[in-house]
N, CA, C and O atoms as a Tripos MOL2 file, in Angstrom:
@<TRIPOS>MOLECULE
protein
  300   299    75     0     0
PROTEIN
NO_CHARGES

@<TRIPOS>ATOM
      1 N         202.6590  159.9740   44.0650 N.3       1 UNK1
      2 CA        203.9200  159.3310   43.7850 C.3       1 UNK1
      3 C         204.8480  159.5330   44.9800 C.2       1 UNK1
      4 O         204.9440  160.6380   45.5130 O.2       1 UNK1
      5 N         205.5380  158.4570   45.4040 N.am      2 UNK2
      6 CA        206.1530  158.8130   46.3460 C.3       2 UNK2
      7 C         207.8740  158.9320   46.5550 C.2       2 UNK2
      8 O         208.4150  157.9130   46.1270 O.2       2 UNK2
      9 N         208.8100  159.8970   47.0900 N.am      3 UNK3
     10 CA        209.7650  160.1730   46.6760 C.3       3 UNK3
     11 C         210.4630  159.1140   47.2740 C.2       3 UNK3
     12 O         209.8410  158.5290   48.1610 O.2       3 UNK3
     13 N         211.6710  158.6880   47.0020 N.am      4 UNK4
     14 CA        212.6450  158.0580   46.8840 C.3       4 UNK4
     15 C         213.0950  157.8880   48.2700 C.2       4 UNK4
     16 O         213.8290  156.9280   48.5040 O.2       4 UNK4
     17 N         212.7570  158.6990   49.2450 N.am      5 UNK5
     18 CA        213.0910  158.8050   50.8060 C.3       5 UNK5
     19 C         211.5650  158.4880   51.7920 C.2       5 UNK5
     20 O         211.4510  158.2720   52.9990 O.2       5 UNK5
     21 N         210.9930  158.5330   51.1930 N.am      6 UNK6
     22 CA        209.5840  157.4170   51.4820 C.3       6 UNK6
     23 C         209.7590  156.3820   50.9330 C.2       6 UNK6
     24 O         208.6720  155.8820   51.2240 O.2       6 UNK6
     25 N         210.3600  155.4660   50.2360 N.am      7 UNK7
     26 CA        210.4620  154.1970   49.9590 C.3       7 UNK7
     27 C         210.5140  153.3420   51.2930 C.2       7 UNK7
     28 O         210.8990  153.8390   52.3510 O.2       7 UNK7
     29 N         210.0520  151.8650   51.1630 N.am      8 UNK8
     30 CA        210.4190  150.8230   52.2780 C.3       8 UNK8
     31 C         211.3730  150.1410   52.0520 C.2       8 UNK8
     32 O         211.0410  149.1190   52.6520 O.2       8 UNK8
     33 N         212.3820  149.9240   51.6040 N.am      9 UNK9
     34 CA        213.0270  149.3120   51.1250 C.3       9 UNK9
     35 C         213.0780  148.1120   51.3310 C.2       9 UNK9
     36 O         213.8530  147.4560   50.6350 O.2       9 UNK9
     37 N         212.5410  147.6670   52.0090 N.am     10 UNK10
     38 CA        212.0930  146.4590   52.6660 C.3      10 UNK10
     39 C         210.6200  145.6570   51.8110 C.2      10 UNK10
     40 O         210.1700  144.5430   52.0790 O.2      10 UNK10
     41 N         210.2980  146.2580   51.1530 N.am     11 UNK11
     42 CA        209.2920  146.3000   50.4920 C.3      11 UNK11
     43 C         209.2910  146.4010   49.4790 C.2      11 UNK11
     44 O         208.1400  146.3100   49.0520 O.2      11 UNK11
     45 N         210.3900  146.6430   48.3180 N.am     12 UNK12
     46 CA        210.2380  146.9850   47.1050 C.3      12 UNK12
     47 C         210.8670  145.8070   46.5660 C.2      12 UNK12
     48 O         211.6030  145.1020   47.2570 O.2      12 UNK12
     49 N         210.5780  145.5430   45.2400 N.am     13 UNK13
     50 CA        210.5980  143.8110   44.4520 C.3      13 UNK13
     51 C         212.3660  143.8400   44.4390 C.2      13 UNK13
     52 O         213.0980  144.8180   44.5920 O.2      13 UNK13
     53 N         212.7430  142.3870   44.1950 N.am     14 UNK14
     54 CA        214.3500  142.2160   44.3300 C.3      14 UNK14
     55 C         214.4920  142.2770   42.9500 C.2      14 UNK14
     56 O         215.6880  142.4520   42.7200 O.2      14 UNK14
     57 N         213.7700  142.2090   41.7850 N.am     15 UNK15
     58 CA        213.3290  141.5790   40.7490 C.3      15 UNK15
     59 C         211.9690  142.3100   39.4660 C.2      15 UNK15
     60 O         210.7930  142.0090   39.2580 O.2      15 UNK15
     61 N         212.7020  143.1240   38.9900 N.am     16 UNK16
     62 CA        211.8590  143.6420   37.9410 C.3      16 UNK16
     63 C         211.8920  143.2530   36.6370 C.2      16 UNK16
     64 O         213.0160  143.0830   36.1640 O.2      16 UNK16
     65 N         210.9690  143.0720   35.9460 N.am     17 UNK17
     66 CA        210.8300  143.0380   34.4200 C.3      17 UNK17
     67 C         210.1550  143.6840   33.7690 C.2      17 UNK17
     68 O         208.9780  143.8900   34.0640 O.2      17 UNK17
     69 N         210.8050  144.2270   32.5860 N.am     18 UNK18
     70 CA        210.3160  145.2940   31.2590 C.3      18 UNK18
     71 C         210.0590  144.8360   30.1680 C.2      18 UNK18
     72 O         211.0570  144.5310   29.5150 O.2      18 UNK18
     73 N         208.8110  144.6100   29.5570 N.am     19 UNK19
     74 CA        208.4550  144.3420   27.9840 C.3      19 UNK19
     75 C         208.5930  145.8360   27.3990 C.2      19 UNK19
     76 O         207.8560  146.7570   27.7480 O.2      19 UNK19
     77 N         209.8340  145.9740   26.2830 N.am     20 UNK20
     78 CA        209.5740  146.9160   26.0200 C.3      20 UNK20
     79 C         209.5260  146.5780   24.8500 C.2      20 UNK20
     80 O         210.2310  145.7850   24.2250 O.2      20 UNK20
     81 N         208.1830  147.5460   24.3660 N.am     21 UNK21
     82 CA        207.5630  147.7790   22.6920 C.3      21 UNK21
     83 C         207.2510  148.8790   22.5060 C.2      21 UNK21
     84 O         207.2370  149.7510   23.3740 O.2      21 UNK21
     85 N         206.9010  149.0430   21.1580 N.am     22 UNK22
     86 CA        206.4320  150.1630   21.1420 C.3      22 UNK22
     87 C         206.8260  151.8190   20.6160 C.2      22 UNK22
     88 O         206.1130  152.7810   20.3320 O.2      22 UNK22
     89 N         208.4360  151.5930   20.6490 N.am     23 UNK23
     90 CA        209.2580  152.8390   20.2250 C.3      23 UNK23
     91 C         209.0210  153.3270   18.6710 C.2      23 UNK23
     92 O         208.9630  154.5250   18.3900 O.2      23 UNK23
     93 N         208.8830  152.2190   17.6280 N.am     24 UNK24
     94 CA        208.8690  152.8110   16.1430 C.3      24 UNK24
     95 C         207.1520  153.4270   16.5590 C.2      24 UNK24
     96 O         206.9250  154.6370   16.5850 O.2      24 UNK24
     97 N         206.4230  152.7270   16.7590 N.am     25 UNK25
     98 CA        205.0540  153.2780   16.5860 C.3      25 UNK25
     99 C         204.7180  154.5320   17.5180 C.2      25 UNK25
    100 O         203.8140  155.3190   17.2370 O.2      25 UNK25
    101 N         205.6400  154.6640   18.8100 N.am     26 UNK26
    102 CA        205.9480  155.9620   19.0840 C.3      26 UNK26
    103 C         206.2440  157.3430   18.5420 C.2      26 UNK26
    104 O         205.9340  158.4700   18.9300 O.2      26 UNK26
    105 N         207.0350  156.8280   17.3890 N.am     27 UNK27
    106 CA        208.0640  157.8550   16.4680 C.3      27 UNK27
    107 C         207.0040  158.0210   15.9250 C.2      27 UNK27
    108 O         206.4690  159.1180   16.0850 O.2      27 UNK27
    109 N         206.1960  156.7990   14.9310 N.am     28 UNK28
    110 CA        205.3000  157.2830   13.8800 C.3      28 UNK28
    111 C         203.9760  157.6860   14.3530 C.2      28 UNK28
    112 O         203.1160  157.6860   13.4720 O.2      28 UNK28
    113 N         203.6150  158.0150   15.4780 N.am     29 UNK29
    114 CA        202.1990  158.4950   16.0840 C.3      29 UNK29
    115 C         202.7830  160.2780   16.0230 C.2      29 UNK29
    116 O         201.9410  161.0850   15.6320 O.2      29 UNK29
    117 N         204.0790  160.7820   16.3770 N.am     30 UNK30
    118 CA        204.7120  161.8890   15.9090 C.3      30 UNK30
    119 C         205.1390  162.4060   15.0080 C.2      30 UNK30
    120 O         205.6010  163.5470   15.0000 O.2      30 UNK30
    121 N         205.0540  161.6100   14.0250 N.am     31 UNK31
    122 CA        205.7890  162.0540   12.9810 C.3      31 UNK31
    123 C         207.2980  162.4040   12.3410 C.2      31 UNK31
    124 O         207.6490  163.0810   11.3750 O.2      31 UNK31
    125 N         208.2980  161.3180   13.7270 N.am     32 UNK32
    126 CA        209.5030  161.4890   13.5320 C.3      32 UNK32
    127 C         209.6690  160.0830   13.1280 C.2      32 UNK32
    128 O         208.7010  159.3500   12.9250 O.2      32 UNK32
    129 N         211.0740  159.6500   12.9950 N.am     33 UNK33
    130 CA        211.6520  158.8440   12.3310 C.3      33 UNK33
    131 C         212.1880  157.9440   13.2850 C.2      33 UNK33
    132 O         212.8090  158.2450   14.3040 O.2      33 UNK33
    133 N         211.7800  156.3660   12.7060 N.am     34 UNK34
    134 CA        211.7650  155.3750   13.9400 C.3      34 UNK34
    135 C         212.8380  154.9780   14.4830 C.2      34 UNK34
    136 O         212.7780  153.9950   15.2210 O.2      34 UNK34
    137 N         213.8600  155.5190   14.2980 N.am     35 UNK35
    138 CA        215.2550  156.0440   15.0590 C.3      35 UNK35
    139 C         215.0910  156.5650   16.1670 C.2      35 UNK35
    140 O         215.4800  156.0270   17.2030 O.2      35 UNK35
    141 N         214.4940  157.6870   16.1260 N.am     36 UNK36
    142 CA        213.7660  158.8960   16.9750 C.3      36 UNK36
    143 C         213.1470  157.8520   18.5390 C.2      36 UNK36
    144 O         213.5630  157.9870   19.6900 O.2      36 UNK36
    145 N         212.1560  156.9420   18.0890 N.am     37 UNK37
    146 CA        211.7670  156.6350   18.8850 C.3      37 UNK37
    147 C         212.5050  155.4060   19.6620 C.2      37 UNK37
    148 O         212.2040  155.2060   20.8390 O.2      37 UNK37
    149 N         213.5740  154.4890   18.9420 N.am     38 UNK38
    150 CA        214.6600  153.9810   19.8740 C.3      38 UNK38
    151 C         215.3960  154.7240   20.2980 C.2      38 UNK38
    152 O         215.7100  154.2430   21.3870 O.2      38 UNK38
    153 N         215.9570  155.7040   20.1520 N.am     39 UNK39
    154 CA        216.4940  156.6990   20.8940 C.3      39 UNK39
    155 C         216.1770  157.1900   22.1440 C.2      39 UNK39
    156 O         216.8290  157.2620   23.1850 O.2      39 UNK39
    157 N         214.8180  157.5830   21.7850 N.am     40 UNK40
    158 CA        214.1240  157.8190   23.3340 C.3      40 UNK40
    159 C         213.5790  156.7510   24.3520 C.2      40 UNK40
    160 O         213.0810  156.8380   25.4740 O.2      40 UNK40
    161 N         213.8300  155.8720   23.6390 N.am     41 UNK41
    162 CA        213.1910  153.8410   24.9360 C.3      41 UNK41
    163 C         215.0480  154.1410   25.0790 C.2      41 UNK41
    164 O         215.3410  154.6630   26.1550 O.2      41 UNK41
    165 N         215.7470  153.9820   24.5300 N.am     42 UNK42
    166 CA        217.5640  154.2950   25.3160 C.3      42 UNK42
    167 C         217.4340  154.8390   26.0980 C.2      42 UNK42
    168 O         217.8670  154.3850   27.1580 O.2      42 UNK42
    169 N         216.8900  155.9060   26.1000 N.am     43 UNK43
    170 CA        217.0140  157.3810   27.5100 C.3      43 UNK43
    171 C         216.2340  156.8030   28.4440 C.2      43 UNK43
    172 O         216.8300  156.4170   29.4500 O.2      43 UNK43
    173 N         214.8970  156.6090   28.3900 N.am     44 UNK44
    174 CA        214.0610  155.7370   29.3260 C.3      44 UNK44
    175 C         215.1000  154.7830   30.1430 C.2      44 UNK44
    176 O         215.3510  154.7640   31.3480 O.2      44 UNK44
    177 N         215.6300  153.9810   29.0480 N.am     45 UNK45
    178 CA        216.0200  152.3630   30.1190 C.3      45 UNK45
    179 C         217.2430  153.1800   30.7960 C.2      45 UNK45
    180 O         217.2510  153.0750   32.0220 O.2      45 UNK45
    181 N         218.0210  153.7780   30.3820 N.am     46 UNK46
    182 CA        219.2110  154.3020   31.2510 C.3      46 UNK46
    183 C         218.3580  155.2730   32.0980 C.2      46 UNK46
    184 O         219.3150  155.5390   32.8260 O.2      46 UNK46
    185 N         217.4830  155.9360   32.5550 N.am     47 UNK47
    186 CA        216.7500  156.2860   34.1720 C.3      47 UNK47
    187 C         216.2920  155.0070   34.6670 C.2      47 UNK47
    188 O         216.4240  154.7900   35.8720 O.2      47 UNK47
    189 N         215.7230  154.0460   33.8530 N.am     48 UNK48
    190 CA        215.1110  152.7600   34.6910 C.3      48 UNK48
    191 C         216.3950  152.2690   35.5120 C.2      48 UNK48
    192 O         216.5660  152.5110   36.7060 O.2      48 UNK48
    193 N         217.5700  151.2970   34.4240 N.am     49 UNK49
    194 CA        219.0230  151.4050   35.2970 C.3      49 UNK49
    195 C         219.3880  152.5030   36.3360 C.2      49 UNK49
    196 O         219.9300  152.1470   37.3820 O.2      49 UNK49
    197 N         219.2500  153.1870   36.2180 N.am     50 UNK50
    198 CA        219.7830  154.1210   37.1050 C.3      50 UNK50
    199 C         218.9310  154.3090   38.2970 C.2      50 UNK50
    200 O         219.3350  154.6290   39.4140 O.2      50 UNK50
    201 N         217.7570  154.0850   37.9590 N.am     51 UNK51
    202 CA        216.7430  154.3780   39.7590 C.3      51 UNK51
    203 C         216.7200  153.1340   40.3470 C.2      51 UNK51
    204 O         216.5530  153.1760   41.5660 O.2      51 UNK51
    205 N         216.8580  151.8310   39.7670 N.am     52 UNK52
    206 CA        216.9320  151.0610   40.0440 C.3      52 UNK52
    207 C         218.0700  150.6790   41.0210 C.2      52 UNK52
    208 O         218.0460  150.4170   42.2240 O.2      52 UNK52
    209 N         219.0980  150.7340   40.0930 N.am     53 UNK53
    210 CA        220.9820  150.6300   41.2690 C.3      53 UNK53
    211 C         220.5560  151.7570   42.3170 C.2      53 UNK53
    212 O         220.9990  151.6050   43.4550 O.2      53 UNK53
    213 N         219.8570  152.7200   42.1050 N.am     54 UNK54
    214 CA        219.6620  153.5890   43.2920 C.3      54 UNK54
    215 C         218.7870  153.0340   44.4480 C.2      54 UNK54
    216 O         219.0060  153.4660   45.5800 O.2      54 UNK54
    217 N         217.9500  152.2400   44.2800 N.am     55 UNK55
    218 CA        217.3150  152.1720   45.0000 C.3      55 UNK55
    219 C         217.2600  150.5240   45.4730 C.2      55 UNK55
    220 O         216.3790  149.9890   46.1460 O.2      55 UNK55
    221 N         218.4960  149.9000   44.8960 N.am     56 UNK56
    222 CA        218.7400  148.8160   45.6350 C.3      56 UNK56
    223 C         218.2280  147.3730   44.6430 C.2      56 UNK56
    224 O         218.5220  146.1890   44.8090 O.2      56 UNK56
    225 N         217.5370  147.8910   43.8010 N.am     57 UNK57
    226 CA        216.7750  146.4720   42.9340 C.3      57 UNK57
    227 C         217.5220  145.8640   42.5690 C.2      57 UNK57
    228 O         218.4750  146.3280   41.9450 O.2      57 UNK57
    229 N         217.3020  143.9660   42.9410 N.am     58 UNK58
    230 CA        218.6690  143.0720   42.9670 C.3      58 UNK58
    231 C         218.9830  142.9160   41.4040 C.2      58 UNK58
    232 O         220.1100  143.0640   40.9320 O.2      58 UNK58
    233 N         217.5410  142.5130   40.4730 N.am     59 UNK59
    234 CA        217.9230  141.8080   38.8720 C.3      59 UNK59
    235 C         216.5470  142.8960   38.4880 C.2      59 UNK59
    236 O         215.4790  143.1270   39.0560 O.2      59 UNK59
    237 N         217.2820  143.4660   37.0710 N.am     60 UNK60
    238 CA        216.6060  144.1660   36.3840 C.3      60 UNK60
    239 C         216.5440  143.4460   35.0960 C.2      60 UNK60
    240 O         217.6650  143.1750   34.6660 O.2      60 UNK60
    241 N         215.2710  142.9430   34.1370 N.am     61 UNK61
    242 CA        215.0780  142.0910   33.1050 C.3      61 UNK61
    243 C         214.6050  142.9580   31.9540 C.2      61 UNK61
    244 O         213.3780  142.9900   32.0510 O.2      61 UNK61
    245 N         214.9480  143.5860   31.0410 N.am     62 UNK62
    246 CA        214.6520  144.4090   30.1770 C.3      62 UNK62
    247 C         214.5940  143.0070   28.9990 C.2      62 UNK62
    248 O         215.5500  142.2910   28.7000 O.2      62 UNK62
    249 N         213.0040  142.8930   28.4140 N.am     63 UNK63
    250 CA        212.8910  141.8040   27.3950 C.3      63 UNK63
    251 C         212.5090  142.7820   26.2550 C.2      63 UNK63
    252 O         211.3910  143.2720   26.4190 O.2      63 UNK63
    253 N         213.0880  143.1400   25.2680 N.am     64 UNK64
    254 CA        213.1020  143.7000   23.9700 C.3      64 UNK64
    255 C         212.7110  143.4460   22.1510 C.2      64 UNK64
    256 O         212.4360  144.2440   21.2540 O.2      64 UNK64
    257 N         212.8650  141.8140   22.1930 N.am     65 UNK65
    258 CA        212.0620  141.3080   20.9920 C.3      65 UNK65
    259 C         210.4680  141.2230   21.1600 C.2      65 UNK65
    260 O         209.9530  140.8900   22.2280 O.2      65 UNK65
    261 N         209.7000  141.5680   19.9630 N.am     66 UNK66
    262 CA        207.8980  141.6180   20.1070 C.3      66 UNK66
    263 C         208.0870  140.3820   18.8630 C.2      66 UNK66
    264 O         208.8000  140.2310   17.8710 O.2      66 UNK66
    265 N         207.3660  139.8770   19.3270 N.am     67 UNK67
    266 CA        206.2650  138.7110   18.4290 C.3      67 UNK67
    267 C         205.7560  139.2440   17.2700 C.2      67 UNK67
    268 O         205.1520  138.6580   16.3710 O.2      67 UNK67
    269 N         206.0220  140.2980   17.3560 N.am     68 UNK68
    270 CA        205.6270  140.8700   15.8770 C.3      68 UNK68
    271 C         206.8040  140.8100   14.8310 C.2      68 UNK68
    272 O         206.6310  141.0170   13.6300 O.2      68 UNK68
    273 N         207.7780  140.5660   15.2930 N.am     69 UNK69
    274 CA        209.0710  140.6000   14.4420 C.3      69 UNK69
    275 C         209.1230  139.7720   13.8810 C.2      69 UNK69
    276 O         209.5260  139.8420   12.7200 O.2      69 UNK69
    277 N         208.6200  138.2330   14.6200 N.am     70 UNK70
    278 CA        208.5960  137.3220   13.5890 C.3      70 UNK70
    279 C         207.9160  137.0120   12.3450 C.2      70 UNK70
    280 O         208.1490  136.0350   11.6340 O.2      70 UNK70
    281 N         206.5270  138.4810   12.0120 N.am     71 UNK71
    282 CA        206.1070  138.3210   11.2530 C.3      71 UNK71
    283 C         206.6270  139.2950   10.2130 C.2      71 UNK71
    284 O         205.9740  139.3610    9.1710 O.2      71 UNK71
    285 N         207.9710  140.2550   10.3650 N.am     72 UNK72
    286 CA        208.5180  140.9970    9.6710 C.3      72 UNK72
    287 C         208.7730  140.3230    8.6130 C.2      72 UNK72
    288 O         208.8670  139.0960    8.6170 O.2      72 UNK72
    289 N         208.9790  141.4050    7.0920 N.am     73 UNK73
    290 CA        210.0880  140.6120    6.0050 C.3      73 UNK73
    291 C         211.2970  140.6650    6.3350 C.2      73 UNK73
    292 O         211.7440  141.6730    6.8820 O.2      73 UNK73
    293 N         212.2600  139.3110    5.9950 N.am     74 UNK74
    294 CA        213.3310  139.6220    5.9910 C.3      74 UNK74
    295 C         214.5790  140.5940    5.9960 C.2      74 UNK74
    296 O         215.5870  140.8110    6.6680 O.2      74 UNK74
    297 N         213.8300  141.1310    4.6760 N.am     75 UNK75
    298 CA        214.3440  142.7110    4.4910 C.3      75 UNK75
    299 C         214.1790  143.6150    5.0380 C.2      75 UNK75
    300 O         214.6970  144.6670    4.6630 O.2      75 UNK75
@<TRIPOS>BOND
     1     1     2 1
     2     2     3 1
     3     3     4 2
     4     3     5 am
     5     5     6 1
     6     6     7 1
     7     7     8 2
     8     7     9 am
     9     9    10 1
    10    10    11 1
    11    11    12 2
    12    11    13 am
    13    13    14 1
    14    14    15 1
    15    15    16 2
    16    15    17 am
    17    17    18 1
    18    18    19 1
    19    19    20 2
    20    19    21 am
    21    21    22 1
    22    22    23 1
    23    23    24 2
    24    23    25 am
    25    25    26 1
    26    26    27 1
    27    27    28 2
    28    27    29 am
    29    29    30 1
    30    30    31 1
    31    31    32 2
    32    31    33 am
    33    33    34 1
    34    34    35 1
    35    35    36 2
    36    35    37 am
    37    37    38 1
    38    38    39 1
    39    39    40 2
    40    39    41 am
    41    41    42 1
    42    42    43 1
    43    43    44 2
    44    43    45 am
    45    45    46 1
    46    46    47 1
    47    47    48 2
    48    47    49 am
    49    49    50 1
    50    50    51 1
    51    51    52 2
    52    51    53 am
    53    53    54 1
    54    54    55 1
    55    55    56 2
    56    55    57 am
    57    57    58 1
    58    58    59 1
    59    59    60 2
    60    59    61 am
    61    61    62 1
    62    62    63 1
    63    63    64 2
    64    63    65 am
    65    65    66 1
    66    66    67 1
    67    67    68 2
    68    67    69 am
    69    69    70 1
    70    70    71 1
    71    71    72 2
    72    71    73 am
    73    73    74 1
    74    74    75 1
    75    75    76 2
    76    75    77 am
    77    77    78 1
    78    78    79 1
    79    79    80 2
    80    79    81 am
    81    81    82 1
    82    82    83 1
    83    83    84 2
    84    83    85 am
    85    85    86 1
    86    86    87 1
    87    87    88 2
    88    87    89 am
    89    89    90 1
    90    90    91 1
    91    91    92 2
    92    91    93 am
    93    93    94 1
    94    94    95 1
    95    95    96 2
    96    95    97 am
    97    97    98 1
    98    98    99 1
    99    99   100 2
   100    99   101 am
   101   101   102 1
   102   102   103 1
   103   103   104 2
   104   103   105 am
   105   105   106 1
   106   106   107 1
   107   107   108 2
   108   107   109 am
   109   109   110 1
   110   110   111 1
   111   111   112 2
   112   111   113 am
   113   113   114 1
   114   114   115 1
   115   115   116 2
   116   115   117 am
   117   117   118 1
   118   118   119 1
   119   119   120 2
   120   119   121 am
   121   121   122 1
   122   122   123 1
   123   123   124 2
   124   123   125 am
   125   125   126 1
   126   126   127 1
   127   127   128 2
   128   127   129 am
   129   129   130 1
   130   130   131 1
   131   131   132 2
   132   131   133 am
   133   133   134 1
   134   134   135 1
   135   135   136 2
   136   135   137 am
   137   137   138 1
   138   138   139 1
   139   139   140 2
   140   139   141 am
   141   141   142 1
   142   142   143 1
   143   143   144 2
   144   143   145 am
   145   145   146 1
   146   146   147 1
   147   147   148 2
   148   147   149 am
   149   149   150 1
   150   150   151 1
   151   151   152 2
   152   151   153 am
   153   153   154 1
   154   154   155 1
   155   155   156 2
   156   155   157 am
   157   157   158 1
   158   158   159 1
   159   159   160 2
   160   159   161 am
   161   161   162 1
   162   162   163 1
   163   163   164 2
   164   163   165 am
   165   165   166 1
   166   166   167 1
   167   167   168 2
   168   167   169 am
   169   169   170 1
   170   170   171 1
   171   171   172 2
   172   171   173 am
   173   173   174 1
   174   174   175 1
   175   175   176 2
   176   175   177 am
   177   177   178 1
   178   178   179 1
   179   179   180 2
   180   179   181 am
   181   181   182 1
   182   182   183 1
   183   183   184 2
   184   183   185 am
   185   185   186 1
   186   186   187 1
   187   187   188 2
   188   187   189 am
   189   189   190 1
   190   190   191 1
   191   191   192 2
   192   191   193 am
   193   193   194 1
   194   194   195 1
   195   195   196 2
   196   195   197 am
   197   197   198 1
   198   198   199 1
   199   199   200 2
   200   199   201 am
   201   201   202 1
   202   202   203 1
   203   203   204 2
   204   203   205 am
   205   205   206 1
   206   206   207 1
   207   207   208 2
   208   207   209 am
   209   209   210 1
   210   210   211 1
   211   211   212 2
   212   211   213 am
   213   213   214 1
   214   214   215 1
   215   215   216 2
   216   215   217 am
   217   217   218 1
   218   218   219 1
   219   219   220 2
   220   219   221 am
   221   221   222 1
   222   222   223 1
   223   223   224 2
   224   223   225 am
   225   225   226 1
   226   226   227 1
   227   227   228 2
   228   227   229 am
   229   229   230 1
   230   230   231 1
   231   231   232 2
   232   231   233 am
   233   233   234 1
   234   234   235 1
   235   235   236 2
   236   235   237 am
   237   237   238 1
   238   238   239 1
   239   239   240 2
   240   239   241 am
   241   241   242 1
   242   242   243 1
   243   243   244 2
   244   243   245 am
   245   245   246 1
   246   246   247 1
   247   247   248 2
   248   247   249 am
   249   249   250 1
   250   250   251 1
   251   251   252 2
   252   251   253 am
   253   253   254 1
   254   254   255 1
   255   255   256 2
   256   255   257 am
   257   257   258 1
   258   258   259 1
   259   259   260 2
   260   259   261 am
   261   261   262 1
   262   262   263 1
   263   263   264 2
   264   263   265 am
   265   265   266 1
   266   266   267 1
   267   267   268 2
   268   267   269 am
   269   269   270 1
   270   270   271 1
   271   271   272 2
   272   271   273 am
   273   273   274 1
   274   274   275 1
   275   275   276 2
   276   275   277 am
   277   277   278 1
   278   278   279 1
   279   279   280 2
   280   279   281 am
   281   281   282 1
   282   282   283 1
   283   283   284 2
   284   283   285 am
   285   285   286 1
   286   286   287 1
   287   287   288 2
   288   287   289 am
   289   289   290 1
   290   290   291 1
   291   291   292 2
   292   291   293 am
   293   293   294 1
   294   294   295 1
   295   295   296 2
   296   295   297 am
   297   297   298 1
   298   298   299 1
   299   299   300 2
@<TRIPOS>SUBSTRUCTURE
     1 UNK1         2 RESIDUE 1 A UNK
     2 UNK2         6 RESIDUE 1 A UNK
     3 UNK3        10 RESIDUE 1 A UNK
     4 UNK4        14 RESIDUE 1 A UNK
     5 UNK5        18 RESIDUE 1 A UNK
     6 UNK6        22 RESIDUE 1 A UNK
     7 UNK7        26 RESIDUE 1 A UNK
     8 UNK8        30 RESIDUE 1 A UNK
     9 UNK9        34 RESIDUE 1 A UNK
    10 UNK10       38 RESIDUE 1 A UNK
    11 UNK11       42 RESIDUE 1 A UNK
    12 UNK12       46 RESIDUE 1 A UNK
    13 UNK13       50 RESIDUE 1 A UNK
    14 UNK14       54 RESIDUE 1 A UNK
    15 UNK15       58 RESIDUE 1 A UNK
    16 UNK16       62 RESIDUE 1 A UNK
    17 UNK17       66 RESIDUE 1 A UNK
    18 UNK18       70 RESIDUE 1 A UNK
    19 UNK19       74 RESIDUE 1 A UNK
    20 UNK20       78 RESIDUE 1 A UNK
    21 UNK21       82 RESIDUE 1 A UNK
    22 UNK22       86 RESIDUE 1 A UNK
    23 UNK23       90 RESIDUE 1 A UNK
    24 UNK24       94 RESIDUE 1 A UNK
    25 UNK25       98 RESIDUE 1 A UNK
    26 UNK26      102 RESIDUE 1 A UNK
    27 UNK27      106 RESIDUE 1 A UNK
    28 UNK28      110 RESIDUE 1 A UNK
    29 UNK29      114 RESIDUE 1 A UNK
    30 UNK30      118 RESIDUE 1 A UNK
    31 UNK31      122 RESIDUE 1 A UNK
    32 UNK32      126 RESIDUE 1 A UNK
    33 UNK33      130 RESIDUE 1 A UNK
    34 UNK34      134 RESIDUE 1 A UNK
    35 UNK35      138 RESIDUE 1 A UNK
    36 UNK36      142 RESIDUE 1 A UNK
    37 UNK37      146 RESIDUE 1 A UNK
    38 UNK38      150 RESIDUE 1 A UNK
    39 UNK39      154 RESIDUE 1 A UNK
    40 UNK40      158 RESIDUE 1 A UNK
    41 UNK41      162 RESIDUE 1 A UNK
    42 UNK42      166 RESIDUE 1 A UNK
    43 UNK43      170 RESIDUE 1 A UNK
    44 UNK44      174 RESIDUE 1 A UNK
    45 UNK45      178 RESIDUE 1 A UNK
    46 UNK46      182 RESIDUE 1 A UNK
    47 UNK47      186 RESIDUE 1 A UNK
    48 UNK48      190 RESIDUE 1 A UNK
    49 UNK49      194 RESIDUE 1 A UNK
    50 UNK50      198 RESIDUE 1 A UNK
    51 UNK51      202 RESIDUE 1 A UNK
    52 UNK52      206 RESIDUE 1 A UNK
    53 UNK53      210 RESIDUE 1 A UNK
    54 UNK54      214 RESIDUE 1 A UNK
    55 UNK55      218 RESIDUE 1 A UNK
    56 UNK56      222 RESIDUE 1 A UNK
    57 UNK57      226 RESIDUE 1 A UNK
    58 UNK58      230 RESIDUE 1 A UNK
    59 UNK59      234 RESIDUE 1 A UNK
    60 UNK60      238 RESIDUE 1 A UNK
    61 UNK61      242 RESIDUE 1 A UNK
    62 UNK62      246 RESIDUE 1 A UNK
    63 UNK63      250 RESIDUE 1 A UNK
    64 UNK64      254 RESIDUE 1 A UNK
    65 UNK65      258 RESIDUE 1 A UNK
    66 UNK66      262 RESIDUE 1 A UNK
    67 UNK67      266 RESIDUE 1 A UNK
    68 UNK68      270 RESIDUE 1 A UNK
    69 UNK69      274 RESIDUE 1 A UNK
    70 UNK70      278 RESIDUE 1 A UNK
    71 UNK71      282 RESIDUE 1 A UNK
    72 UNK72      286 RESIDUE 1 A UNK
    73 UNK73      290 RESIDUE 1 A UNK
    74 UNK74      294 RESIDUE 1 A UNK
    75 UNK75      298 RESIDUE 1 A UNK
C-alpha cells in the first residue's frame, strides 16, 4: 500500500465512484443491530471524503440505493 507522499498525483482518477451495500447484512453477520452497521458505512464514507479532498479527487459519487429495495415491503 502506498503512503499518501508516494502518490502521483498526476495519476490518480479526477473521478471516483462507490456502490455502497451491504451495511444491514454487515450488522447481521455480527450480531448487532442494522443501525450498527449504517453507522459504521457513515464512518467509512467520512475517511473516503476526507482522503479524497486530501488528496485532490475532483468528483466523488457515493451511489447508495440496492435493487434490492425495490423488492422490499412497503412496510
Amino acid at each position: 500500500m502506498h503512503t499518501k507522499d508516494q502518490l502521483i498525483k498526476e495519476k490518480l482518477p479526477k473521478h471516483i465512484a462507490i456502490i455502497m451495500d451491504g451495511n444491514g447484512r454487515w450488522a447481521n453477520r455480527r450480531s448487532l443491530e442494522r443501525i450498527m452497521g449504517h453507522t459504521r458505512g457513515m464512518e467509512s464514507v467520512k475517511q473516503v471524503v476526507k482522503a479524497c479532498r486530501e488528496l485532490g479527487i475532483q468528483v466523488l459519487t457515493l451511489y447508495a440505493f440496492s435493487l434490492e429495495n425495490w423488492q422490499r415491503p412497503k412496510t
